[in-house]
C-alpha positions in Angstrom: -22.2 12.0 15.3 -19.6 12.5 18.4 -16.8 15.3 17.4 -14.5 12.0 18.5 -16.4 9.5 16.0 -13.9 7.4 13.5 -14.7 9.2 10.1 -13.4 6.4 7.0 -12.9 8.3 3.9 -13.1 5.6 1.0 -11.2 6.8 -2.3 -12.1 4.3 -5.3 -9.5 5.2 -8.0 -8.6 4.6 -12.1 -5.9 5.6 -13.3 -5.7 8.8 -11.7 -2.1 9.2 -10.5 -1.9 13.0 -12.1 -4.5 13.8 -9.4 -4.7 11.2 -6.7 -1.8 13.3 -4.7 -3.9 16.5 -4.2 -7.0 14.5 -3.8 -5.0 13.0 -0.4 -3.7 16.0 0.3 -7.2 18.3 0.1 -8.3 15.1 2.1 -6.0 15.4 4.5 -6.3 18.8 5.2 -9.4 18.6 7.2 -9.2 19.7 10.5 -11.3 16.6 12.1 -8.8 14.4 13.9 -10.2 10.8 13.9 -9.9 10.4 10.3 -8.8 7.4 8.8 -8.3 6.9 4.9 -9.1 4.0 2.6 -7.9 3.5 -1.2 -9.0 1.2 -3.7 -7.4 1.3 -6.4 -8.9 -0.8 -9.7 -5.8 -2.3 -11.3 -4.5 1.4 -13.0 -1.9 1.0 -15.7 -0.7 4.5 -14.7 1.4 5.5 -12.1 -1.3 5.4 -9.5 0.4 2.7 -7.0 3.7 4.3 -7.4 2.5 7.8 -6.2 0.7 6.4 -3.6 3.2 3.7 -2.2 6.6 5.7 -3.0 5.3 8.5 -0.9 4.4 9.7 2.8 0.9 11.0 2.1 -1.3 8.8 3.6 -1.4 8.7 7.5 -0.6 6.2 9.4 -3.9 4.9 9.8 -4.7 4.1 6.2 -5.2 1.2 4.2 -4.6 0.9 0.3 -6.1 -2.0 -1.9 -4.9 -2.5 -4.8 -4.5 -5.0 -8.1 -1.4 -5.3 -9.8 -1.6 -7.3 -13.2 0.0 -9.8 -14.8 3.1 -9.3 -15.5 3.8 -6.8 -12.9 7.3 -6.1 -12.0 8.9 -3.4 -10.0 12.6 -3.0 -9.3 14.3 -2.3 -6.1 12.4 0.2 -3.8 11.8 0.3 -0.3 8.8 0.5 1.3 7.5 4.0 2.2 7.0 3.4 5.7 6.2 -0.5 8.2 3.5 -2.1 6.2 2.1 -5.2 5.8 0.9 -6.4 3.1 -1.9 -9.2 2.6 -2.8 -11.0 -0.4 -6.5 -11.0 -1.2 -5.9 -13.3 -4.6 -3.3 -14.3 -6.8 0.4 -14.9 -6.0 2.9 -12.1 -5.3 6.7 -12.3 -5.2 8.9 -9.6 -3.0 12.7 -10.5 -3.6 14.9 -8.8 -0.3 18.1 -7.2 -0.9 19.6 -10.1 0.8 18.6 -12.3 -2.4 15.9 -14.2 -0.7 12.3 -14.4 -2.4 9.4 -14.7 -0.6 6.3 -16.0 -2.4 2.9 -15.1 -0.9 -0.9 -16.6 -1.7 -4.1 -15.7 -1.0 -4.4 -15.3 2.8 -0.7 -14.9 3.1 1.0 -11.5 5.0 4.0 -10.1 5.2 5.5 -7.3 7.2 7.8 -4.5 4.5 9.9 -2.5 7.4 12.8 -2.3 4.6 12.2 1.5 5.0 15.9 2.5 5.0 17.6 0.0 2.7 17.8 -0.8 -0.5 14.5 -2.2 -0.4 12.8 -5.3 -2.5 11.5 -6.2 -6.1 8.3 -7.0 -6.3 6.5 -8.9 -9.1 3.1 -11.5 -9.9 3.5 -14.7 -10.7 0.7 -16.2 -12.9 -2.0 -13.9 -13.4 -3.0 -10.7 -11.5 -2.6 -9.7 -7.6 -4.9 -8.1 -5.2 -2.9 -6.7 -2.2 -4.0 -4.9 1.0 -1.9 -2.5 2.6 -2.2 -1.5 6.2 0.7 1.5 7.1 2.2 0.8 10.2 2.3 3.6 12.8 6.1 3.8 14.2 5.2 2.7 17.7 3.3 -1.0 16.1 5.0 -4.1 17.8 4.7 -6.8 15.0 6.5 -9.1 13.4 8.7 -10.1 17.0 
């Protein structure tokens, strides 16, 4: 392997958002450069996607999968940093401060740049949903 070879670290996660910030950060840590990380998270009940999403710990090449359940709701928060987000299965719901909803399938992306505002609610409708999550770097043109 080059020094300059792209190195994927894959976290596959439970439930583990006690220790899932210092695993990052350990990860993180290493001095190679071309790093990129990828989590998969196995539908947690904890506060796994919270720790995760609500903070700046991930680089901004990472990706996050995750499942949120039925009946998954969270309040107003913005997002941590540009994302988009695709959904892998099920339906998911993101409501914008400016009171329109936005309801995405299987297949479907959307771009989260609400960084500095009040943010979105997001929520399932009908069952579980399994959501990718590619961070943004600041400099990424998308979204026109």
């Amino acid at each position: 392997m080059a020094y300059n070879d792209l190195v994927s670290v894959t976290l596959v996660t439970y439930n583990s958002g006690r220790f899932i910030k210092r695993c990052l950060e350990s990860v993180l840590e290493q001095k190679y450069l071309n790093m990129e990380v990828v989590v998969i998270d196995n539908a947690s009940t904890d506060a796994f996607g919270n720790t995760v999403r609500r903070s700046a710990i991930l680089p901004a090449q990472s990706t996050m999968v995750t499942e949120m359940p039925e009946g998954f709701y969270q309040d107003w928060h913005p997002a941590s940093r540009r994302q988009l987000l695709m959904v892998l299965s099920g339906t998911l719901e993101v409501e914008t401060s400016d009171g329109k909803k936005h309801r995405c399938g299987s297949g479907e992306v959307l771009l989260a740049d609400d960084v500095g505002s009040r943010g979105h609610r997001t929520r399932t409708i009908g069952g579980p949903a399994r959501v990718f999550f590619v961070h943004l770097p600041p400099e990424a043109n998308v979204g026109g």
